[in-house]
C-alpha positions as CSV (number, residue, x, y, z in Angstrom):
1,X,23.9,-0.7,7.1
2,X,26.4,-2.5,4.5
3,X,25.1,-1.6,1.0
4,X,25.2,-4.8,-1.2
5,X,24.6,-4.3,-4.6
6,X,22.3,-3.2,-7.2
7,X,18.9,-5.8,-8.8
8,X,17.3,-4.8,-12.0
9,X,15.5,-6.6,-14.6
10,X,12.0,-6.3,-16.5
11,X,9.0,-7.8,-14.8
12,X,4.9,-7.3,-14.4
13,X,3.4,-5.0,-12.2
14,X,0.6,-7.1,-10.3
15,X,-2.1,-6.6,-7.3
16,X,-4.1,-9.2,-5.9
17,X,-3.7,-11.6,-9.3
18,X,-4.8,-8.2,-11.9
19,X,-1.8,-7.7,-14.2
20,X,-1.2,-3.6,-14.2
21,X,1.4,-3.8,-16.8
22,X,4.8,-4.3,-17.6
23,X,8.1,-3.0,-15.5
24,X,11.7,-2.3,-16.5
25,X,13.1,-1.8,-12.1
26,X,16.1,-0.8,-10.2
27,X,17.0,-1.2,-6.5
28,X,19.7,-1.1,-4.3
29,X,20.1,-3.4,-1.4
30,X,21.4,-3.0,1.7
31,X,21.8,-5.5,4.9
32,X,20.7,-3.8,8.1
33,X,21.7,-6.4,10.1
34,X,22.7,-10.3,9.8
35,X,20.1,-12.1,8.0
36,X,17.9,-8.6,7.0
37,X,17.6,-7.0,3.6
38,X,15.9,-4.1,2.6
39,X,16.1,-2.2,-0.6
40,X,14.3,0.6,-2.7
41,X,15.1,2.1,-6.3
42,X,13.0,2.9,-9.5
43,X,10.1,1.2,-11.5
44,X,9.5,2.8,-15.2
45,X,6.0,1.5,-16.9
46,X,3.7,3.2,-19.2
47,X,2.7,6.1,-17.6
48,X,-1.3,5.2,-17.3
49,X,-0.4,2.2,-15.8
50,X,1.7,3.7,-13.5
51,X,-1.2,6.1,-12.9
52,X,-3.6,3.1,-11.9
53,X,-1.1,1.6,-9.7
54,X,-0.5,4.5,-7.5
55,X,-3.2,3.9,-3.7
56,X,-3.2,0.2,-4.5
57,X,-2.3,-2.2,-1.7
58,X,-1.1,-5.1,-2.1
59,X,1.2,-4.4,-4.7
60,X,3.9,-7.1,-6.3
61,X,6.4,-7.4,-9.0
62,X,6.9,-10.5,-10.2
63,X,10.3,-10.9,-11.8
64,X,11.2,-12.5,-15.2
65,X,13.7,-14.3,-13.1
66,X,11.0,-15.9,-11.4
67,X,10.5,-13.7,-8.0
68,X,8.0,-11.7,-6.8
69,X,8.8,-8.7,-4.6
70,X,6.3,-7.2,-2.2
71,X,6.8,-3.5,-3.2
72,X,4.7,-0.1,-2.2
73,X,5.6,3.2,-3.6
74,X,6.8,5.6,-1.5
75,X,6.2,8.9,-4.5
76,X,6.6,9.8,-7.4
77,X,10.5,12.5,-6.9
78,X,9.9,15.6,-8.3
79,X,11.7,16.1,-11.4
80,X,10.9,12.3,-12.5
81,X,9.4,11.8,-15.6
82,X,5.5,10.6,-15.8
83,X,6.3,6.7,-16.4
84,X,8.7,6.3,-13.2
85,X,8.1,6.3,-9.5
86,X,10.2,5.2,-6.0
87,X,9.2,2.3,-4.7
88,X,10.4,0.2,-1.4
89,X,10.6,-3.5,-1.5
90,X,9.7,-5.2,1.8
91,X,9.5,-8.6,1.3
92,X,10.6,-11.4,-1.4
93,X,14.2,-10.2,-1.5
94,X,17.6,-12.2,-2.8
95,X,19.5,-13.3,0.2
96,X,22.3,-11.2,1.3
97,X,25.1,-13.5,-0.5
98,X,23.1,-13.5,-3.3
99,X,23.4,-10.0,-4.3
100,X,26.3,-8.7,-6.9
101,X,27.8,-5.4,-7.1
């Protein structure tokens, strides 16, 4: 596993076309083999929102930049404050020579 770099950027919280809110995110990618990214980090939203979003399914940011990252949380870490939670991103991810460190 080759770590590549970090994305992060404001974007909209949505499932299955309903907006859930507005999202400020930050992952870290990493190539786990030729031609595979994976990568996980932090969303921060209001913390109701966040709330709502937790047991959804289909779950997708879409980025100001114009992506949209299949994402599923994977817990709130202890210690976090109310409005942030860990996500994974499976799906929608830069190529690997398009990340920056």
């Amino acid at each position: 596993m080759r770590y590549l770099g970090v994305l992060r950027g404001t974007g909209t919280l949505e499932s299955r076309g309903e907006i859930i809110g507005r999202v400020d995110y930050e992952f870290d990618g990493y190539a786990t083999r030729p031609g595979q990214v994976v990568a996980s980090g932090e969303v921060r939203m209001e913390a109701d929102a966040l709330g709502n979003a937790f047991g959804r399914r289909d779950l997708s940011l879409r980025t100001d930049d114009g992506r949209v990252l299949a994402i599923r949380f994977s817990g709130r870490r202890q210690g976090m404050p109310g409005d942030a939670a860990h996500v994974d991103v499976y799906d929608g991810l830069p190529l690997e020579k398009e990340w920056r460190r």
